[in-house]
N, C-alpha and C positions, 0 to 999 in steps of 0.2 A: 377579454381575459378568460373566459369559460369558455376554452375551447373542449369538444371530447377530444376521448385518448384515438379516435380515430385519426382527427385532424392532427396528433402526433403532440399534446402540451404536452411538453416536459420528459418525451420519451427519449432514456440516451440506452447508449450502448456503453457498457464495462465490463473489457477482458481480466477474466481472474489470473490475478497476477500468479508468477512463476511456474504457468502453466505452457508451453509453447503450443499445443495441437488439446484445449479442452473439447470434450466433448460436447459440452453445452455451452452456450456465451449467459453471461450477465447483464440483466437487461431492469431501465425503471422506468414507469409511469406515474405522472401528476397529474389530480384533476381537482376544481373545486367549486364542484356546483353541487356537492350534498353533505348534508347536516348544519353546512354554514363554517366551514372547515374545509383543509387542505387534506386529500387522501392521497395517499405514495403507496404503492406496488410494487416491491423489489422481489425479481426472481430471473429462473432460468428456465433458458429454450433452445433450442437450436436454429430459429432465425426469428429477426425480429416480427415477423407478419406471425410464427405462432406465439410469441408475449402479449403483441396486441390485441389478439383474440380474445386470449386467456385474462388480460388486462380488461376487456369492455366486458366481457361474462361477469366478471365480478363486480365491475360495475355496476352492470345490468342487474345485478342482484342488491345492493347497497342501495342503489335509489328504489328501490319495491319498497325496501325498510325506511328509508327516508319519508317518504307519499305516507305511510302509514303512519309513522308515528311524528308526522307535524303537527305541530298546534295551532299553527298561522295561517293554514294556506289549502284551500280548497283543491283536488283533482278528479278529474273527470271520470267516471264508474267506480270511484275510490274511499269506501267511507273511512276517516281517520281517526282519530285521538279529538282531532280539532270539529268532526261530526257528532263525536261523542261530547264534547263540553256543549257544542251546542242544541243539545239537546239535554242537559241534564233537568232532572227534575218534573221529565216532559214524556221520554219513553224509552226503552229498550234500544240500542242501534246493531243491527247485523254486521259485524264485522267479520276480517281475515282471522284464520285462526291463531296468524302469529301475533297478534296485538293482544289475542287471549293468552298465549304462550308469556308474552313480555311482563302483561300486566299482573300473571300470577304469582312471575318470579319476583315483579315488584313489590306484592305482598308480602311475601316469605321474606325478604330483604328486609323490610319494613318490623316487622314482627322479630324476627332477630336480631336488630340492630336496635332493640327497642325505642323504637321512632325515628333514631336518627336519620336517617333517608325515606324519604315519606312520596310519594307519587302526586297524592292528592293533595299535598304546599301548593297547586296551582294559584289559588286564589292569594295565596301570599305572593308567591314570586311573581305575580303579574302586577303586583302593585311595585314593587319593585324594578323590575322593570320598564314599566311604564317611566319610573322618578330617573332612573338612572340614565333612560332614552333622551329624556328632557334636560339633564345636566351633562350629556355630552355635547348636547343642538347649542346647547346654551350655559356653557358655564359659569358666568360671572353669578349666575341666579339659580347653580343647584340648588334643589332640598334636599333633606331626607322625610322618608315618607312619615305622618302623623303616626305616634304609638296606636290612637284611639284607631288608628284603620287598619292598623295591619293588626290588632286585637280583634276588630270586628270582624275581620276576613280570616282569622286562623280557625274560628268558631264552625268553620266550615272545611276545615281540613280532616277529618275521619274518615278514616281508609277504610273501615267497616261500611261505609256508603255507597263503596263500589261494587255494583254488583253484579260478579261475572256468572255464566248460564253457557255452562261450556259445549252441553248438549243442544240448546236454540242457538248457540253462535254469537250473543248476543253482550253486548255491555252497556249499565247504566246504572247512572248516576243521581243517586234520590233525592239530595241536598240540591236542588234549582241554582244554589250561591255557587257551588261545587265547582273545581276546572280541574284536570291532570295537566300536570307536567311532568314529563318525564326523564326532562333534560341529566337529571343523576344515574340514568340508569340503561335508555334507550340506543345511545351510541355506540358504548360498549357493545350491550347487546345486538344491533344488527354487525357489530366490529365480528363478533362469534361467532355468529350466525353466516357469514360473508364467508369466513376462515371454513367452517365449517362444507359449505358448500364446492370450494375450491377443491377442499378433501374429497370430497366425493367425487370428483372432475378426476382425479390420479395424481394432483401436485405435491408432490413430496419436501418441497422445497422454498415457501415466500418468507416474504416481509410485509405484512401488511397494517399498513399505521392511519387510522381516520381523525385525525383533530386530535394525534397524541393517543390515542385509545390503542397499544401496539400488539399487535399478537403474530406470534410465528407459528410456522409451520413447518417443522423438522428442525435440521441444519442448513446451513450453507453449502450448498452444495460444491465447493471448494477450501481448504484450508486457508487460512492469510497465512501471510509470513514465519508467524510463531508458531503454525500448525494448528490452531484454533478454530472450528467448525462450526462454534455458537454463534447465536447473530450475537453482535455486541452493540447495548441500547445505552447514550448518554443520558442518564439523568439530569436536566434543567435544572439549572440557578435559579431561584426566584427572584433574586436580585440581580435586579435590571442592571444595575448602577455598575453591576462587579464585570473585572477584567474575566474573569474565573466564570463561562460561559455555561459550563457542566459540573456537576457537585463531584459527580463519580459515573463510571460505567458498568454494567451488571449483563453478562452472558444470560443469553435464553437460548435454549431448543424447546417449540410444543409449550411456552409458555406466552405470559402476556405480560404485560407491562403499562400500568395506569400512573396519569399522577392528578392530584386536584391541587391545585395555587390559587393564592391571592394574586396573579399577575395576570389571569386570563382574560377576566371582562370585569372591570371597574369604573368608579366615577369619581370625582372630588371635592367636597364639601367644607368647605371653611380649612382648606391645607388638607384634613384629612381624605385618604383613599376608603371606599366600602366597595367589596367586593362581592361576587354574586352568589360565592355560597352561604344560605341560610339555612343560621340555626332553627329547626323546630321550637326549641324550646325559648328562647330569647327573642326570636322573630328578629334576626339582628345580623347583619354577616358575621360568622363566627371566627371568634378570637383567639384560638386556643394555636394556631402554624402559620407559617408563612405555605409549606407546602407538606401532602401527604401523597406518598408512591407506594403502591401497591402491586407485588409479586403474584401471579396466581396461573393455574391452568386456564379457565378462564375470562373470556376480557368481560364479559357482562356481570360477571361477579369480581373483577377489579374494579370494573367504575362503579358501582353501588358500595361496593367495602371504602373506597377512597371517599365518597362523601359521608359515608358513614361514620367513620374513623377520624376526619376531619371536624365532624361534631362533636368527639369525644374527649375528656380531658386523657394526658398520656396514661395515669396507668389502667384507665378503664379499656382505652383502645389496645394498651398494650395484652393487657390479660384477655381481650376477644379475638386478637389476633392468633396468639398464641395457643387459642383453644379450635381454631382452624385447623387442620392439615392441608397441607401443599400452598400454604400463603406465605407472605413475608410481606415486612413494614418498614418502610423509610420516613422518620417524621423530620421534615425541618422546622425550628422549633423557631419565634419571635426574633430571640437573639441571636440568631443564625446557626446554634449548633444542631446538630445531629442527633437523632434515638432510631437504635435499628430493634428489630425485632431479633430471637436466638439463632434465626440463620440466616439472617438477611447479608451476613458479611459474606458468608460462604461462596454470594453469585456476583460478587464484585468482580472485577476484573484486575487484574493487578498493573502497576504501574500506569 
């Protein structure tokens, strides 16, 4: 199934409608062998061999961020995130400068969202993890992991312990117990960083979505039917169960589009589902939405605002959204209803 976009997964051709002689065709790429997710590339070209190109550059750029910011998985001349845990407590590691780029933004995240999104939860969410691996292998015999462990592991979540040296290039980790993850924030970030690079290429025009993390690049480069130029992004139901596949859709140009759910990676434990976003503060999957979507320029600060905001009760997140410019907030709440942020209706789409 990991074919590249060489080998052609998932590459089709789509003529923009009510156009007889377009200038450029519409063209898409699938691939899914980075981040542990499905990436989609919608854009335009004037023959499929230039999309494919322009599809594997970006490729080619997405997985450089991938290698770097793994936690699991060794590569060769590549020091990672997963070089840096293992080595915490033990010495400095030479890294890429974008992993110092990532990790400082993960700071500043961290630090304004007052804890809420935290880098260094490693040592939390690896216990989690680990429980959650084990009651999917084996369900009749979930747990949930012991209070006293994921207390004695959060003991070593201080983000002050990370310590970046931006002039040696270097990052490390003082606390030995220490580990990053950076699964709240990473994605997004190379999703930006990917977007951003295409930019510079001359593209005036994608879609580009990594495991839901969506960010665009202009417009459409053709009107639909109602003369509408924006991409148009469905927002996901979190409820599996519903006829009602999309909650709503919301226009972007040069925007991004994040969501965090209870529906992404879970496990189940005596009837109940836990889900893999955790609270800081509870050490517990947090209970406050079923899902939270986030509006923003962009996507590395959608997917840090979305776990953020997801640890927050409504009107704490409401009132930090609202003290943003150029964001916007969709919460779906327990009982399924709706809290938008003051202009989040504005980018719905109608009908």
């Amino acid at each position: 199934m990991k074919k590249t976009i060489a080998a052609c997964l998932g590459l089709m051709l789509l003529l923009a409608s009510g156009c007889a002689r377009p200038k450029t065709l519409r063209y898409q790429a699938e691939f899914l062998t980075l981040f542990n997710t499905v990436t989609r590339i919608v854009g335009y070209a004037n023959s499929e061999e230039e999309f494919s190109a322009l599809a594997e550059q970006i490729r080619d750029k997405l997985e450089e961020y991938h290698q770097l910011y793994d936690i699991y998985n060794d590569y060769d001349g590549v020091s990672n995130l997963k070089t840096i845990n293992d080595n915490a407590g033990t010495a400095p590691v030479l890294v890429d400068g974008r992993i110092i780029d990532m990790l400082e933004f993960a700071k500043r995240q961290c630090a304004e969202s007052g804890g809420r999104v935290n880098v260094a939860l490693g040592a939390v969410l690896r216990i989690w993890h680990d429980y959650r691996e084990a009651g999917l292998s084996d369900p009749q015999n979930a747990e949930l992991p012991p209070a006293a462990l994921l207390e004695e592991a959060a003991r070593h979540t201080n983000i002050e312990d990370v310590v970046i040296d931006r002039e040696a290039s270097t990052v490390y980790l003082k606390d030995p117990e220490m580990s990053l993850d950076c699964g709240a924030v990473a994605k997004g970030y190379a999703t930006e960083q990917a977007a951003l690079y295409a930019e510079s290429l001359g593209v005036k025009s994608l879609l580009l979505s990594v495991g839901g993390n969506i960010r665009a690049i202009g417009e459409k480069a053709e009107a639909d039917g109602k003369g509408e130029k924006r991409w148009t992004i469905g927002i996901q139901n979190p409820d599996k169960a519903s006829e009602k596949k999309e909650l709503l859709s919301v226009l972007i140009a040069d925007f991004s589009v994040v969501s965090s759910g209870v529906y992404e990676r879970y496990y189940t434990v005596n009837g109940q589902k836990y889900h893999h976003v955790i609270d800081p503060e509870t050490l517990m999957p947090s209970a406050y939405y079923d899902q939270v979507t986030i509006l923003c320029r962009d996507s590395g600060l959608g997917d840090a605002l979305s776990t953020a905001v997801f640890n927050m009760p409504l009107n704490e997140g409401r009132k930090y959204i609202e003290n943003l410019d150029g964001v916007e907030a969709l919460w779906v709440m327990k009982d399924g209803g709706l809290e938008y942020s003051s202009g989040f209706l504005s980018r719905v789409r109608a009908g």
